[in-house]
C-alpha positions in Angstrom: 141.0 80.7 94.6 137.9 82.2 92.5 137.8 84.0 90.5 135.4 88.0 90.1 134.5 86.0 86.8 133.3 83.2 88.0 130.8 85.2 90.8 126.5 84.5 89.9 125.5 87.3 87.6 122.2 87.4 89.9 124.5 87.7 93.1 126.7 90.6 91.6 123.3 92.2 90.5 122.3 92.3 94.0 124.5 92.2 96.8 125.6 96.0 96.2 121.9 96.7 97.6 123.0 94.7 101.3 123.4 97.2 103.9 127.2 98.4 103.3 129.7 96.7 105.8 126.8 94.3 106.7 126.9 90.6 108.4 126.3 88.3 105.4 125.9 84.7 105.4 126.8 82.4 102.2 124.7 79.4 102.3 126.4 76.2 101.2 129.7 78.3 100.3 131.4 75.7 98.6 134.5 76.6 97.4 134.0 80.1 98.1 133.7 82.0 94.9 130.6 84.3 96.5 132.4 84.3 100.2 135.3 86.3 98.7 133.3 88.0 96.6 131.3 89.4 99.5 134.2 90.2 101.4 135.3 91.9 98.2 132.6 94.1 98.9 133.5 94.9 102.0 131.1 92.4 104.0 131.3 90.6 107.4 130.9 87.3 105.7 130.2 83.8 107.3 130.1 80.6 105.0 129.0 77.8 106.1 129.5 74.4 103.9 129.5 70.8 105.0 132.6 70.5 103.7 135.0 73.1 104.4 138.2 72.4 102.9 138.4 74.5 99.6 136.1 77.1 101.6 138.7 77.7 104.3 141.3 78.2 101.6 139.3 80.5 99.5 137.7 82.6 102.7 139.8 85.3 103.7 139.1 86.8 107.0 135.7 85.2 106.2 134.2 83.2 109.8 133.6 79.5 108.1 131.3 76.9 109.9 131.2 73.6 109.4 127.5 72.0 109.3 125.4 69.4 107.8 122.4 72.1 107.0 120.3 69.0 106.4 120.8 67.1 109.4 122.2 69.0 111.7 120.4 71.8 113.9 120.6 75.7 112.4 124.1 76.8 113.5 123.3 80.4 113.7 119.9 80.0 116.2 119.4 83.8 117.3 121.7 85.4 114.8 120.3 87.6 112.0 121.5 88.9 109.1 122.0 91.8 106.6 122.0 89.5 103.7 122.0 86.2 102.9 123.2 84.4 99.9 122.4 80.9 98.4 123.0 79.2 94.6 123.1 76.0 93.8 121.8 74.9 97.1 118.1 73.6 97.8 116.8 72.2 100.9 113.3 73.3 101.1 112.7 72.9 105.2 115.2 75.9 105.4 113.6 78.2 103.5 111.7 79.9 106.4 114.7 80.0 108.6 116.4 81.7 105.9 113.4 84.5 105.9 113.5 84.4 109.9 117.1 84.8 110.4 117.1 88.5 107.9 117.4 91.8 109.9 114.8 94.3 109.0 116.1 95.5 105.6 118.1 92.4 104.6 118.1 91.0 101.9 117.6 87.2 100.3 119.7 86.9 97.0 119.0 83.6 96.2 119.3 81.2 92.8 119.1 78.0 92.4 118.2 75.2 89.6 114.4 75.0 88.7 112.1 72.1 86.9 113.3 71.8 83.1 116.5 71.3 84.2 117.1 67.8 83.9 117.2 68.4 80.3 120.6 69.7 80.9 122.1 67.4 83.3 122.2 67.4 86.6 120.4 67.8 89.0 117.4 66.1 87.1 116.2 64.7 90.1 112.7 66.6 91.3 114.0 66.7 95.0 116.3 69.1 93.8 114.6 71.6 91.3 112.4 74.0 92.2 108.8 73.9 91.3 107.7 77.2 89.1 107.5 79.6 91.5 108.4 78.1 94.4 111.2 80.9 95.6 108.0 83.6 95.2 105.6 81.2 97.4 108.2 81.1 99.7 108.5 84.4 100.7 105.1 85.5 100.1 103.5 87.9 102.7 107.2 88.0 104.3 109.6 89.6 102.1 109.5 92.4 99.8 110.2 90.7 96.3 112.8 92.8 94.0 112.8 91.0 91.3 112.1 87.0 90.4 113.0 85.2 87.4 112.1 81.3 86.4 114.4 81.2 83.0 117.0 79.3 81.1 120.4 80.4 80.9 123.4 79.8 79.4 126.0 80.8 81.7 128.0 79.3 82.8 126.4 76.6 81.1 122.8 75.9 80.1 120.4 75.1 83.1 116.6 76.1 84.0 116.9 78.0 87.1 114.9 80.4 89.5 116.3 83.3 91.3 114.9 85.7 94.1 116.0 89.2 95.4 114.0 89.8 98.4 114.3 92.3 101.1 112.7 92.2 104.8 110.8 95.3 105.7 
């Protein structure tokens, strides 16, 4: 089970903002630590994960999907949401279903490791780090951007990431 410490600094920022008591999806959950955190918060939560195991555990009355996000088709085809959630995670092709499937008003909270990177570990691998400002191109002319940051941090330990919070008009 996770810990409220061990929640993204950028999701606890801005998932207060998500329409109160709103259907929110956590991309490539994990083990959880944002699904519970969201339903902390009083959230209709679904994760979704490849592999659910320590998700199903950690989820609470959470709905949990099981899905390859990579090569499997979009498990949630004609569903939209107040907010969506993703860290850690990058697979580029889904990046406009992500803006697609937001109801008017939702919001894209979404971090993830950037170039610079593999000077702290891993991933170093370019597949896997985002280009500088690649999360702004992707939502250009489609979401309203709230804030953007391309930084190093040092928490929870050092890494080069870049982080969105985008809302759909």
């Amino acid at each position: 089970m996770h810990d409220i410490a061990d929640v993204s600094a950028w999701v606890a920022r801005w998932a207060p903002l998500i329409r109160p008591g709103g259907a929110v999806l956590d991309l490539a959950a994990g083990g959880g630590r944002h699904t519970r955190y969201l339903e902390r918060l009083g959230f209709e939560v679904t994760a979704v994960d490849r592999d659910t195991a320590r998700l199903r555990e950690a989820a609470g009355a959470a709905t949990v999907v099981e899905a390859d996000l990579e090569a499997g088709a979009w498990p949630f085809g004609g569903r939209a949401f107040d907010g969506i959630v993703v860290t850690n995670y990058l697979h580029r092709p889904l990046m406009p279903v992500l803006v697609a499937s937001l109801e008017p008003g939702g919001l894209l909270v979404y971090e993830t490791f950037a170039r610079g990177n593999e000077r702290f570990g891993k991933p170093s691998n370019p597949d896997f780090l985002l280009a500088p400002g690649e999360l702004l191109e992707a939502v250009r002319g489609r979401l309203r951007v709230l804030a953007f940051e391309d930084l190093v941090v040092d928490s929870p330990r050092p890494a080069a990431v870049q982080r969105i919070a985008a809302r759909r008009e």
